[in-house]
N, C-alpha and C positions, 0 to 999 in steps of 0.2 A: 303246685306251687304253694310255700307258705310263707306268709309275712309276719314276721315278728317285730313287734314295738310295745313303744314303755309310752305312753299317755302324759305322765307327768313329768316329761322333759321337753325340753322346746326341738330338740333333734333326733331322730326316731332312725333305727339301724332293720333296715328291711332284707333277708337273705329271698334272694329270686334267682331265676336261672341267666342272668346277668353278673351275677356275684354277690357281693355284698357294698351297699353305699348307704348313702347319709340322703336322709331327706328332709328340707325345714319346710314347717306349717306355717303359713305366715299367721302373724296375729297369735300367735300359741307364746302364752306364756308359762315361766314353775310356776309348780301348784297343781291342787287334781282338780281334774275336770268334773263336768256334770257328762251324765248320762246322755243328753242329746249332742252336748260338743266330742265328747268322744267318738259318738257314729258318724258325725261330720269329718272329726280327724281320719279316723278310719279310712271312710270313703276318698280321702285326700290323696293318703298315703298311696293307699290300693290302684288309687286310678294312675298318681303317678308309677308306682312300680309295673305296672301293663303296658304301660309306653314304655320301659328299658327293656324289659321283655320282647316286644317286640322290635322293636331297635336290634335286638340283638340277635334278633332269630331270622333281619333280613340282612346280616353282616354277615350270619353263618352261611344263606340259602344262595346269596350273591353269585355266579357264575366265575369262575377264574379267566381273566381275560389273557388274552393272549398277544403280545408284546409285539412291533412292529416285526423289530429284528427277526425273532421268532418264526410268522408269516413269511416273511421274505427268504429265511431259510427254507421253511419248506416249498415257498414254490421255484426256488434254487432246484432243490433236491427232485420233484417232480419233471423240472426241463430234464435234465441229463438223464434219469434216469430211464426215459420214454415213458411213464406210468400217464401219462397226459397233464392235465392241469394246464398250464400256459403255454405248451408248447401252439405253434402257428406252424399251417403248412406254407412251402411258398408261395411268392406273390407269383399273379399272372405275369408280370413284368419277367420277373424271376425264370418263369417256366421259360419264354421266351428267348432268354437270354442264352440257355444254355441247351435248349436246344439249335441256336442261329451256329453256336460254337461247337456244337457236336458235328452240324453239317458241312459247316468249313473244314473240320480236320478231315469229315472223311470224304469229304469232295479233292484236296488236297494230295490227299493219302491214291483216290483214283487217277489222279493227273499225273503224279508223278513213278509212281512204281513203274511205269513202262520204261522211266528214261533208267533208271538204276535195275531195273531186272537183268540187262545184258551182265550185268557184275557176278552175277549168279548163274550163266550158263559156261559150259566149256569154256567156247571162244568167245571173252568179253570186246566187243562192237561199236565203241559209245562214241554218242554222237556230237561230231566236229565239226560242223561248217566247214565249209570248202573258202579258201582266201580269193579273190579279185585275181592273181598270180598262180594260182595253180585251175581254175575256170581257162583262162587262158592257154597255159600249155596244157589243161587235154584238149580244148578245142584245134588248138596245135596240128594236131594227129588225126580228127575225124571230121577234117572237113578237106577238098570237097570231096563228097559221096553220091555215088551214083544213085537214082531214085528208086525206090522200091527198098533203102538200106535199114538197119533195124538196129538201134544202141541198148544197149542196157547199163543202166549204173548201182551197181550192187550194196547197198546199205546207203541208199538216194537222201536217207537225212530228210532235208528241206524239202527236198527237189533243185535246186538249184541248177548242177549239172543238166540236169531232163530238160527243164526249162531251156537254159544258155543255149543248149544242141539244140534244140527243135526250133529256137530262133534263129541261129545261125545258116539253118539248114531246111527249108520249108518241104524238102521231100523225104527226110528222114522221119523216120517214126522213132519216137524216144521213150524208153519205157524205166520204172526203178522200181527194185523190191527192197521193201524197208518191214521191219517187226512192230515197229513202234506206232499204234493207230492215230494218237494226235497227228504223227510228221507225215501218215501218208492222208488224213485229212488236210491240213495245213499247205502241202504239195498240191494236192488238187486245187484247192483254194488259189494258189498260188498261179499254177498255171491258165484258170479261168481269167485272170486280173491279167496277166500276159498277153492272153488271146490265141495259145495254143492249149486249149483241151482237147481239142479234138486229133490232136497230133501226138498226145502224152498220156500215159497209163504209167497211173502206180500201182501195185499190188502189195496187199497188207502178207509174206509170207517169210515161210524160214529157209534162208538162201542158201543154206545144204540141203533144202529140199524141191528149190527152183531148177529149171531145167534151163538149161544156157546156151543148151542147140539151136537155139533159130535166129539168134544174133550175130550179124556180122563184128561187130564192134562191143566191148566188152570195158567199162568202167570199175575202175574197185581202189575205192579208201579203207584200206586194212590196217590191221595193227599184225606185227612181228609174229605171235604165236599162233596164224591163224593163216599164213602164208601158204605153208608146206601142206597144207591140207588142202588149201584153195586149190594149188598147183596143179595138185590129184584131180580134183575135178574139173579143173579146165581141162587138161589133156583129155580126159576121160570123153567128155560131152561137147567140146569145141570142134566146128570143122576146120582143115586144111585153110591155112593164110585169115583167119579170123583175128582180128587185131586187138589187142590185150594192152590199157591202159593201166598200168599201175602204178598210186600215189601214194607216196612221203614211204612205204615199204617194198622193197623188190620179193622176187620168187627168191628161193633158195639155188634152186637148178636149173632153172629155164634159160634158155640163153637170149640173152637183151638184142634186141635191134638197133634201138635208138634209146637217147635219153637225153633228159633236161637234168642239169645239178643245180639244185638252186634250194638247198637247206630242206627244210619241211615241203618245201612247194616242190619239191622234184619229183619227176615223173619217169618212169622207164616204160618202154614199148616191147612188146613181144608177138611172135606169130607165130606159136605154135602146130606143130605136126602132130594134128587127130583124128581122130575120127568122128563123124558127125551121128548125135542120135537122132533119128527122122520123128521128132517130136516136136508139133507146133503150139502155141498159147493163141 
């Protein structure tokens, strides 16, 4: 660093690594100095130019700050980007929450596939409650029955029919095969509250693979494209004078006995000429 100045002015011009300024001595008047006021001015000047000097050397070393905006930009950019920074994992609340919503849908998802899987096989089956009017006219038909008699009601649903009949008839045994396991839980259920369980059997099975020989008396709520198939298997596996209730659809070719006309609730009766398979449940 050099300092240059003129002694015999009252304002003295110092070049430092500050630039260039103006420095006054107080008390300095024109005119030359003596030899000791000179080393005092010196010392003046000098001492002031050390302090711009440093002044300015902690302007340069100063750190660059960095702006709120700034900041909050980058930790913008660190969330989205997953690089960490501020990202939070879920709350415990959170976790909860969506695992309670995972369990409902697939709790949900098990309850109900059963009732919509019939939609999905050949002969779709689905299930219809039997009316107050049609309980009636098939009880119509299978009462009274000699003791030792055996009904089966083919796609039992609720149970309802099994039920009705094994109240009506305390020597009958009343049994239904249903696919769907809630209805033939729900059926058993049903029949405990009744007070004939021990007179009703459901079975959880596929009724093109149920054997239908040991029933005297034969229930079936079908749908129209599933008749003519039914037909085949009753003749096929029914014995001689075995009574065949059919609701809200008839057989195609069987020839009717009897019948109720009464819209949806109608019932047609049959008694097929078959032969029996010697196959008991």
């Amino acid at each position: 660093m050099q300092h240059l100045f003129v002694v015999d002015c009252r304002l003295f011009r110092i070049s430092s690594t500050a630039g260039s300024a103006l420095f006054s001595v107080p008390g300095l008047k024109q005119g030359r100095l003596t030899k000791s006021r000179s080393k005092s001015v010196c010392a003046e000047i000098v001492e002031q130019s050390s302090r711009l000097d440093e002044t300015a050397r902690g302007v340069k070393r100063e750190p660059k700050k960095m702006s709120t905006s700034g900041l909050e930009d980058q930790q913008l950019s660190a969330h989205f980007s997953g690089s960490g920074g501020i990202r939070k994992s879920p709350s415990l609340s959170g976790k909860i929450l969506i695992g309670i919503t995972g369990g409902i849908a697939v709790g949900l998802s098990i309850v109900c596939y059963p009732f919509v899987a019939p939609a999905l096989r050949k002969h779709c089956l689905p299930y219809v409650p039997a009316t107050p009017n049609q309980i009636r006219n098939v009880l119509s038909y299978v009462r009274p029955l000699p003791a030792g008699s055996r009904l089966l009601d083919i796609g039992s649903g609720d149970g309802r029919i099994v039920i009705a009949a094994a109240r009506a008839q305390p020597s009958l045994q009343a049994d239904g095969v249903e696919l769907n396991p809630w209805l033939v839980y729900y059926s058993r259920l049903a029949a405990l509250r009744n007070g004939v369980l021990g007179r009703t059997r459901f079975f959880r099975h596929d009724l093109w693979k149920f054997s239908l020989a040991p029933y005297d008396h034969i229930v079936i709520f079908g749908v129209e494209q599933m008749m003519e198939d039914l037909e085949k298997k009753i003749v096929r596996e029914v014995a001689p004078g075995t009574t065949i209730v059919a609701c809200r659809f008839p057989f195609p070719t069987m020839p009717v006995q009897e019948r109720i006309e009464e819209g949806v609730d109608s019932v047609w009766v049959y008694r097929p000429q078959g032969k029996r398979q010697e196959k008991s449940i």
